[in-house]
C-alpha positions as CSV (number, residue, x, y, z in Angstrom):
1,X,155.7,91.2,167.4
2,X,153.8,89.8,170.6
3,X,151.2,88.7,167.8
4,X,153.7,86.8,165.9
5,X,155.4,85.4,169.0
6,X,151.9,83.8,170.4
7,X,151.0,82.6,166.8
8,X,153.8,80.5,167.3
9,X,153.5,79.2,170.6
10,X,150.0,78.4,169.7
11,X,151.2,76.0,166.4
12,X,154.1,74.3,168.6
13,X,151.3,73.4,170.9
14,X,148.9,72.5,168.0
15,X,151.7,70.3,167.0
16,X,152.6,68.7,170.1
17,X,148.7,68.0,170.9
18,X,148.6,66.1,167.3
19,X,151.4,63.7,168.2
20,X,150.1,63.2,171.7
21,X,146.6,64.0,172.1
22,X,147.3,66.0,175.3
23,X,146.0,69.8,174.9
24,X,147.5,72.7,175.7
25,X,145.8,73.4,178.7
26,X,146.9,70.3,180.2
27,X,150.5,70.6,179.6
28,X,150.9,73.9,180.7
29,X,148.7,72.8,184.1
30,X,150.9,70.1,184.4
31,X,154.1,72.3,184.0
32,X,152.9,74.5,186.4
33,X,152.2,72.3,189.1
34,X,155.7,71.0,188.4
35,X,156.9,74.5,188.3
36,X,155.1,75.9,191.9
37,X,154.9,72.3,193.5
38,X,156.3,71.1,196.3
39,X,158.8,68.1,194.4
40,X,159.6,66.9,198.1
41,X,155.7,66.5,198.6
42,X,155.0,62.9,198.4
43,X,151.1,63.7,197.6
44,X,152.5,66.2,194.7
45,X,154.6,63.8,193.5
46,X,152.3,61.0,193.3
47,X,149.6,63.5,192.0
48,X,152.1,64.3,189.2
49,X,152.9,60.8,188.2
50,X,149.3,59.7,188.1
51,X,148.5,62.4,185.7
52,X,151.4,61.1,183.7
53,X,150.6,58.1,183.5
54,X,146.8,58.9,182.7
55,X,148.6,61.0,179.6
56,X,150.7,58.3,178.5
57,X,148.2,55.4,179.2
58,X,151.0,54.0,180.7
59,X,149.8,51.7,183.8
60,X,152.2,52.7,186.7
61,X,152.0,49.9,189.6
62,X,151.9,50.9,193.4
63,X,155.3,49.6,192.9
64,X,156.9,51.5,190.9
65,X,155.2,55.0,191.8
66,X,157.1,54.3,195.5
67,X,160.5,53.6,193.8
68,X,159.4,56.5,191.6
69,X,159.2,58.7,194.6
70,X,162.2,57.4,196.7
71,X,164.6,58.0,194.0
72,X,163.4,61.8,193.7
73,X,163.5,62.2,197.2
74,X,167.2,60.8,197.5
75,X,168.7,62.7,194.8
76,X,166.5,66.0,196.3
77,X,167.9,65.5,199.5
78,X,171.7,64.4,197.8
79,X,171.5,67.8,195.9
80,X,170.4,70.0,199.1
81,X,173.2,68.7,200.9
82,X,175.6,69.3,197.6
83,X,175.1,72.4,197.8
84,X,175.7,73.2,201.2
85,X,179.5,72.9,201.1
């Protein structure tokens, strides 16, 4: 059962890593840090962006990471206050 249940995690990622070229290791570091980091960090957010934009070979300007990371710090800080009442 456990056998059968890691066969096919291990195609889904096989798959995945043939349509994007990222490996498994990689995606399940970046989930993790997602996961366990701090997403009102500045540093962890711009750590995560930068590796997504290595993935993508998308070219993210200095720009854009800050309006990147003020927009996920307003709506963190919009949903923390949400939930207080």
């Amino acid at each position: 059962m456990i056998g059968d249940f890691m066969n096919f995690f291990d195609k889904f990622f096989k798959k995945v890593e043939n349509k994007t070229k990222v490996d498994k290791d990689t995606i399940i570091s970046l989930a993790t840090k997602l996961q366990k980091g701090n997403l009102k960090d500045e540093a962890t957010l711009r750590e995560v962006i930068s590796t997504l934009s290595s993935l993508t070979g998308k070219q993210v300007t200095k720009e854009k990471e800050d309006k990147i990371i003020e927009t996920i710090l307003k709506e963190k800080k919009k949903k923390s206050v949400d939930k207080m009442f």
